[in-house]
LUMLO-280854 format. One record per residue (C-alpha): x, y, z; residue number from 1. Coordinates in pm, whole numbers, plus 50000, padded with zeros to 5 digits. Each point is the difference from the previous one (the first is absolute). Example, Ala and Ser with C-alpha at 12.3 -4.5 7.8 and 13.67 -1.06 7.14 Angstrom:
BEGIN
R     px     py     pz  num
R  51230  49550  50780    1
R  50137  50344  49934    2
This chain:
BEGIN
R     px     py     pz  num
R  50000  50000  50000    1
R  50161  50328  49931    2
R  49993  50282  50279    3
R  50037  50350  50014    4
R  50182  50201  50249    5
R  50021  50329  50104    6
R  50220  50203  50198    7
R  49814  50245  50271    8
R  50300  50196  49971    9
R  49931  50131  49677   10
R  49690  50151  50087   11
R  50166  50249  50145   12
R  50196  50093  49681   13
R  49703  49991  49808   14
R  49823  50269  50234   15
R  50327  50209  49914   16
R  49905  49977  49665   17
R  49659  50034  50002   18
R  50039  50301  50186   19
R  50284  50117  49765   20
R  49803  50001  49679   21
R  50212  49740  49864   22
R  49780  49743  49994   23
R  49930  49945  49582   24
R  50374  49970  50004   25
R  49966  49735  50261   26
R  49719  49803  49816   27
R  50153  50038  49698   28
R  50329  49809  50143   29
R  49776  49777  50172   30
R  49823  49901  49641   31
R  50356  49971  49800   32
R  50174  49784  50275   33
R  49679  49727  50040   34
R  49979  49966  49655   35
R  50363  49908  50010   36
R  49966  49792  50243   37
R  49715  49884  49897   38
R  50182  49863  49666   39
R  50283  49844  50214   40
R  49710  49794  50176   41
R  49809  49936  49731   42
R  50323  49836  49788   43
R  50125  49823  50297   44
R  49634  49839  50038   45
R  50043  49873  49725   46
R  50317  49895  49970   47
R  49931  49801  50293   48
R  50165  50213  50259   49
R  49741  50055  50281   50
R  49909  50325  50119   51
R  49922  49978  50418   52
R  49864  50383  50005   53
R  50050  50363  49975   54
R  50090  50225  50239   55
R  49885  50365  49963   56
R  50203  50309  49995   57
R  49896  50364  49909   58
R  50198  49984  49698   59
R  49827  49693  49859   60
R  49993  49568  50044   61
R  50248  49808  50046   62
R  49943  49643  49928   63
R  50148  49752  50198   64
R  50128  49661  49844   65
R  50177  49785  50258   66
R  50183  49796  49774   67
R  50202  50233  49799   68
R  50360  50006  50029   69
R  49991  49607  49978   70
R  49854  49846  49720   71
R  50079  50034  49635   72
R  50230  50384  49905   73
R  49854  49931  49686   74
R  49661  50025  50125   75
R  50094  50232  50259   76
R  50148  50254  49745   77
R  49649  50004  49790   78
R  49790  50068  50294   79
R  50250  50272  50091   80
R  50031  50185  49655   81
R  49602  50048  49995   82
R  49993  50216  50236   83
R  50210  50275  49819   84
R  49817  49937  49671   85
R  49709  50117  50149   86
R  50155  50336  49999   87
R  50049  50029  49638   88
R  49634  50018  49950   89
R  49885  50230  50240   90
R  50124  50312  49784   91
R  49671  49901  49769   92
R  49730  50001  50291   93
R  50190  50268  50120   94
R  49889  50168  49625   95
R  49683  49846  49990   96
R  49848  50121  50336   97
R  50161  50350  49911   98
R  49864  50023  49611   99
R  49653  49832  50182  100
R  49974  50314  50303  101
R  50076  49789  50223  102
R  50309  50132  50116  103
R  50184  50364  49915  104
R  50263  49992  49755  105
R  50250  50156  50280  106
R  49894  49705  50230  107
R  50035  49762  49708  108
R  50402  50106  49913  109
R  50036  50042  50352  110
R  49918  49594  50076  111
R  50212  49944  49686  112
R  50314  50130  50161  113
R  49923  49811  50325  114
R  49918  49668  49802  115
R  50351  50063  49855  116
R  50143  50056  50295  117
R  49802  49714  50186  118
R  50159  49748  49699  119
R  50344  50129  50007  120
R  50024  49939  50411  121
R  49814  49683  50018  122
R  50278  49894  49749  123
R  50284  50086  50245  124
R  50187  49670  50107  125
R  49910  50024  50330  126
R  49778  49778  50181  127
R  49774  49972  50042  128
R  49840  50187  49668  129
R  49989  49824  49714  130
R  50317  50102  49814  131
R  50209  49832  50332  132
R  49768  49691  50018  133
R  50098  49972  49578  134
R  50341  50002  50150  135
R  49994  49776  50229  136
R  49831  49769  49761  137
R  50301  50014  49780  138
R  50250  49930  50286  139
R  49791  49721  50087  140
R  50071  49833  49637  141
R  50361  50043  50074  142
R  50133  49964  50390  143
R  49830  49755  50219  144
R  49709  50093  50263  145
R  50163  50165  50275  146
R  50244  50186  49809  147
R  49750  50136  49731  148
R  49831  50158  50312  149
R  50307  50162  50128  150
R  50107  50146  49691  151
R  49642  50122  49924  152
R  49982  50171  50335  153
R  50395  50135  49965  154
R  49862  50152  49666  155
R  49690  50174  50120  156
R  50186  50144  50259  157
R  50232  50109  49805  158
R  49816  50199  49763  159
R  49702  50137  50323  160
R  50403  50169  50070  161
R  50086  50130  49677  162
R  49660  50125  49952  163
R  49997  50178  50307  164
R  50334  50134  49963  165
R  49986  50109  49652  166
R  49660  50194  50131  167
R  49770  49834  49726  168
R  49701  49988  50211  169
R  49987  50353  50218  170
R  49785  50142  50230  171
R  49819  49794  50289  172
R  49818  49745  49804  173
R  50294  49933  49842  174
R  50194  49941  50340  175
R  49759  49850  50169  176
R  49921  49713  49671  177
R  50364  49968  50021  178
R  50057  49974  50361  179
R  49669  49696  49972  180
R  50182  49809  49742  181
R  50330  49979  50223  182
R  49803  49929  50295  183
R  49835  49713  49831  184
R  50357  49919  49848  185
R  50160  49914  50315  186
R  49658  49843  50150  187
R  50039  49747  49704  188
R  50399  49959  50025  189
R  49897  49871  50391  190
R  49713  49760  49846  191
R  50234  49798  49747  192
R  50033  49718  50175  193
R  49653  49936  50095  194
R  49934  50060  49599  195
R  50239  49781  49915  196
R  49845  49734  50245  197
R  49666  50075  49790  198
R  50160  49962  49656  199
R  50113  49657  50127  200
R  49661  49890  50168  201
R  49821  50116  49639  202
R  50282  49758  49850  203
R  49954  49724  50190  204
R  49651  49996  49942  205
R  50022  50177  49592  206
R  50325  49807  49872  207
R  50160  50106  49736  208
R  50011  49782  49650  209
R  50234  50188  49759  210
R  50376  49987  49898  211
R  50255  49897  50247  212
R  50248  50157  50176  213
R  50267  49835  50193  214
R  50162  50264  50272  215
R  50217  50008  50338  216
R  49748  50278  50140  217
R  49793  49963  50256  218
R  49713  50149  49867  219
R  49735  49925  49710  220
R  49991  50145  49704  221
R  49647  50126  49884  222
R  49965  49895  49657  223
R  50247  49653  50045  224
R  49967  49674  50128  225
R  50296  50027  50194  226
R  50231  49706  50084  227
R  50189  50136  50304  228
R  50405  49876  49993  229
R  50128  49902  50310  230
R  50300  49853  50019  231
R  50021  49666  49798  232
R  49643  49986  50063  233
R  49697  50151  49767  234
R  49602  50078  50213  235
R  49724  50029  49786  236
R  49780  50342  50078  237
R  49758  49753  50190  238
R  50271  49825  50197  239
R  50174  50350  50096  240
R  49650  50175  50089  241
R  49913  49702  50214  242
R  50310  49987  50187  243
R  50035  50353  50065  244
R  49656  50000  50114  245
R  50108  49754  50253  246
């Protein structure tokens, strides 16, 4: 069954803005971020990837699909690139609702440029937007499990510095967005091993039937059936998950 949540903490934002006069700007966020969210759900539906919920923020939904980061990249990469590609057609509602009196042409050019801007940061390779999950992905088809998620991590924080530093992003939103990311950053750098306990519970249960890979680490790869090398000895995926489950 999927659930919603949402966060009584925002309520207090969106008073802010209500009270501000900002609030079209607000619900016109809200409507550009569900529907791409809405097309990552939709495509990992069917793909096969279930979707547990969505939790609601201010600026939109944001589906929640408990098994990404684990299965297939391949799949993993579609359901990711959706998103984004909703982007590219919201210039032409944009146009439509304007040429229909809908909306003002100011207001129309002015969601332009945010939809622009919207694409261009949720492109960033930092996690956990889009462009960093794509990332990640990629790692993932290269480096095994645990390694792919340092690296990914190392890289996001990385560029959160150099954007902050090279002042791309100004102003408090821009600080405070920032200063989220690396909060959530670190949070995620402290939850790697119990994710890469998860990856290998999926695993155990999900295994892998693809080309082989025979490897001293001590670690899966995701898109492998990995033959761990130890010693003069050779464990099967199933023999080394078992054991080091215990």
């Amino acid at each position: 069954m999927i659930r919603l949540r949402f966060f009584a903490g925002w309520a207090i934002m969106l008073l802010f803005v209500w009270q501000s006069g900002y609030w079209k700007v607000l619900l016109a966020v809200f409507a550009m971020m569900s529907l791409h969210e809405g097309a990552h759900a939709l495509c990992a539906c069917l793909l096969g990837c279930p979707v547990s919920g969505f939790d609601i923020y201010p600026f939109g939904f944001c589906a929640r699909m408990e098994t990404m980061g684990y299965g297939s990249v391949y799949r993993e990469m579609v359901i990711l690139v959706v998103g984004p590609m909703m982007h590219l057609l919201y210039p032409a509602i944009l146009h439509l609702l304007a040429a229909g009196g809908a909306i003002s042409v100011s207001f129309c050019e002015y969601l332009g440029m945010m939809n622009r801007s919207i694409l261009l940061f949720n492109l960033l390779p930092i996690l956990p937007l889009d462009g960093g999950r794509l990332l990640s992905s990629f790692v993932h088809l290269c480096v095994p499990y645990a390694r792919a998620q340092r690296l990914s991590l190392l890289v996001s924080a990385s560029v959160i510095a150099l954007v902050a530093l090279a002042g791309w992003m100004p102003g408090i939103a821009g600080t405070l967005t920032l200063l989220v990311l690396g909060v959530r950053t670190l949070r995620q750098r402290t939850q790697l091993p119990i994710d890469r306990l998860r990856f290998y519970r999926y695993r155990q249960a999900h295994p892998f039937y693809g080309r082989s890979c025979i490897h001293a680490h001590q670690d899966l790869y995701r898109m492998r059936t990995n033959y761990i090398r130890e010693g003069s000895r050779v464990l099967s995926e199933v023999q080394w998950l078992r054991r080091f489950f215990g």
